[in-house]
PAMARRO-469355 format. One record per residue (C-alpha): residue number from 0; x, y, z. Coordinates in steps of 0.1 Angstrom, whole numbers. Layout:
! residues N
r n: NUM c1: X c2: Y c3: Z
...
END
This chain:
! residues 119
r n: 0 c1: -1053 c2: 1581 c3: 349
r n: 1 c1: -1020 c2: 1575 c3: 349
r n: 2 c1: -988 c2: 1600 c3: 351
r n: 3 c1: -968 c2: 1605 c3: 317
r n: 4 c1: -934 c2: 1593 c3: 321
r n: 5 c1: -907 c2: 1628 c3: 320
r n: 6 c1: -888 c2: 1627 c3: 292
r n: 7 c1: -850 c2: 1627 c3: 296
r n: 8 c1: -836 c2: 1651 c3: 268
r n: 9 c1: -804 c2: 1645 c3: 277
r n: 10 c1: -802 c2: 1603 c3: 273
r n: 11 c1: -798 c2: 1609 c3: 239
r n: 12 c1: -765 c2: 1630 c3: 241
r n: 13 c1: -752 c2: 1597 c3: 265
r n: 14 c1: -759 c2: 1613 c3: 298
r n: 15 c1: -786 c2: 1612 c3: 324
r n: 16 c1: -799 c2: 1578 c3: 340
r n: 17 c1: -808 c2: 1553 c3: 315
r n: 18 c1: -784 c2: 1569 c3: 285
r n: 19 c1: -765 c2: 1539 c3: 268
r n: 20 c1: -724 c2: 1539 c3: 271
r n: 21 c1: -702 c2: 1548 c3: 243
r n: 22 c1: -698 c2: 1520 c3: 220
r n: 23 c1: -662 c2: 1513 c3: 201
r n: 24 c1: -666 c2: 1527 c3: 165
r n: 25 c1: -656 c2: 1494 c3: 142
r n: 26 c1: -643 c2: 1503 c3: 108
r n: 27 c1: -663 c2: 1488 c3: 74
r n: 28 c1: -636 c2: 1462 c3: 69
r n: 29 c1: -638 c2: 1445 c3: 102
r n: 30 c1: -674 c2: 1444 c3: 94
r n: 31 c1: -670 c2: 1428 c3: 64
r n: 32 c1: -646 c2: 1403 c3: 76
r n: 33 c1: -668 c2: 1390 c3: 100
r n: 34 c1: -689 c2: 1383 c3: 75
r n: 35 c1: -687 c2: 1342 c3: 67
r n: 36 c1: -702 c2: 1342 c3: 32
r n: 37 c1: -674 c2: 1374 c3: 23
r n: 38 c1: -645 c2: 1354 c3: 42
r n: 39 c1: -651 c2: 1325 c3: 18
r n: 40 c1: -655 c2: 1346 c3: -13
r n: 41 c1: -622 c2: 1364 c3: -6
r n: 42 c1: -609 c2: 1325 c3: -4
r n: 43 c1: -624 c2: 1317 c3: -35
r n: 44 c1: -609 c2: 1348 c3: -51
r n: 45 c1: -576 c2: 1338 c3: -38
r n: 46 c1: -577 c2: 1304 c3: -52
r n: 47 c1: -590 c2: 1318 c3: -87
r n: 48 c1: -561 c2: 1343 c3: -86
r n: 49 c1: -536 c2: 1317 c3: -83
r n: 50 c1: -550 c2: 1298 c3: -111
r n: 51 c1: -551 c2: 1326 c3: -133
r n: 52 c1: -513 c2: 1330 c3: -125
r n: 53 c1: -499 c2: 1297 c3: -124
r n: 54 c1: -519 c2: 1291 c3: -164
r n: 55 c1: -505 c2: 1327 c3: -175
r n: 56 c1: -468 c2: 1318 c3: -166
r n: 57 c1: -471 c2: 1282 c3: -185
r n: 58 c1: -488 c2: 1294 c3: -214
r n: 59 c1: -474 c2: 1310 c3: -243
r n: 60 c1: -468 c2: 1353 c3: -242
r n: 61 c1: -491 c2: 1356 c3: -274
r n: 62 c1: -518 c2: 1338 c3: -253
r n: 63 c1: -514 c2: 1348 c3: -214
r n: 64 c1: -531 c2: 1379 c3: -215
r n: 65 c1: -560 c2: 1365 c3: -232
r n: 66 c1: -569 c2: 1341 c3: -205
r n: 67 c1: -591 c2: 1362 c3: -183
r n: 68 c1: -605 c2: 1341 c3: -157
r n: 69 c1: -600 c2: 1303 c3: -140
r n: 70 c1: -628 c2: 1291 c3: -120
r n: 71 c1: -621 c2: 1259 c3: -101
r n: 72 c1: -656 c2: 1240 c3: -86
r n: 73 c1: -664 c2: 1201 c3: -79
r n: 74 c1: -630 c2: 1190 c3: -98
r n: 75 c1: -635 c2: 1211 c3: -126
r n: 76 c1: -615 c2: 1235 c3: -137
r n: 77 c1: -632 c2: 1259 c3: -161
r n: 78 c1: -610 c2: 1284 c3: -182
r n: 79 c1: -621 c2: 1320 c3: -197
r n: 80 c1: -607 c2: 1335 c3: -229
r n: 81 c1: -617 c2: 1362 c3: -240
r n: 82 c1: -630 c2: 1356 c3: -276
r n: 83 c1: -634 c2: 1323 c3: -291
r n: 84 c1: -608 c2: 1326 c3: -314
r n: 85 c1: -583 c2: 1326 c3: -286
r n: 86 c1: -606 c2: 1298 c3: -265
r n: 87 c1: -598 c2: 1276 c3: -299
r n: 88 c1: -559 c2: 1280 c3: -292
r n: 89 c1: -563 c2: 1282 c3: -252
r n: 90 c1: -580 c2: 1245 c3: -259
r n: 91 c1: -550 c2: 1233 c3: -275
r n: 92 c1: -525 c2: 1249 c3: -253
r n: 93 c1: -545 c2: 1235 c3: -221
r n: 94 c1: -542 c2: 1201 c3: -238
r n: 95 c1: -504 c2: 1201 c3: -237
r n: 96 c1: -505 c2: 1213 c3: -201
r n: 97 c1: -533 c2: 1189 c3: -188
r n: 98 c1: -504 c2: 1168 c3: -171
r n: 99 c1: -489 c2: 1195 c3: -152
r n: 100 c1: -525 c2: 1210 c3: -143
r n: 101 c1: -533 c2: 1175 c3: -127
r n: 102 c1: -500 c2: 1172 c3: -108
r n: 103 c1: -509 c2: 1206 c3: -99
r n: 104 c1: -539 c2: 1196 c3: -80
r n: 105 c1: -549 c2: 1163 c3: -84
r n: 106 c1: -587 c2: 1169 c3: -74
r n: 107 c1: -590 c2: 1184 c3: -113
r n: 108 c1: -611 c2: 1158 c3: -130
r n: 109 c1: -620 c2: 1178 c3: -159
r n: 110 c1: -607 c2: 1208 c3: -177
r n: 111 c1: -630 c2: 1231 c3: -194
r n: 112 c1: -626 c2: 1262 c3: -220
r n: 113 c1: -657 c2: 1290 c3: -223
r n: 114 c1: -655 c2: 1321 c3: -236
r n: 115 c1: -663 c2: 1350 c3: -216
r n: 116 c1: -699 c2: 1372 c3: -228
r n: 117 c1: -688 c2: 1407 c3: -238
r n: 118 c1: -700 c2: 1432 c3: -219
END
């Protein structure tokens, strides 16, 4: 029959043969930012962001804060307002500024106006 191995109490605590050296503590955002998939939603973000600027100086004061979000995928640029009163006006305002959206970024193909679900 075989001898039962001793247990070392102390490799736990990081001393004694066989104990595993201290590793660098690494903080919970350079964790995250090694992620790929959160690196390219924080892009994404960035990009959305800017859109949501760039539209809220151009259009009109009464209308600005009503535009909540600008998503931008495969060419299409897809506007939020928040009821659909205000996505009726956003439409025509959008329409006026379709020129300067395209210079903008030429890769828009199509603009689109949804209004964001409540709650």
């Amino acid at each position: 029959m075989p001898k039962k191995l001793r247990q070392l109490k102390n490799s736990r605590r990081g001393t004694g043969p066989g104990a595993q050296p201290r590793r660098h503590i690494v903080g919970i955002g350079e964790l995250l930012g090694r992620q790929p998939l959160l690196r390219s939603l924080e892009a994404t973000q960035a990009v959305r962001q800017d859109w949501l600027e760039w539209l809220g100086r151009r259009l009109p004061e009464a209308l600005a804060p009503h535009c909540c979000q600008v998503l931008f995928r495969n060419g299409e640029l897809t506007v939020f307002a928040d009821s659909a009163a205000w996505s009726a006006r956003l439409r025509y305002a959008l329409a006026e500024l379709e020129t300067a959206i395209r210079q903008r970024d030429e890769r828009v193909t199509a603009i689109r106006i949804r209004t964001l679900a409540a709650g």
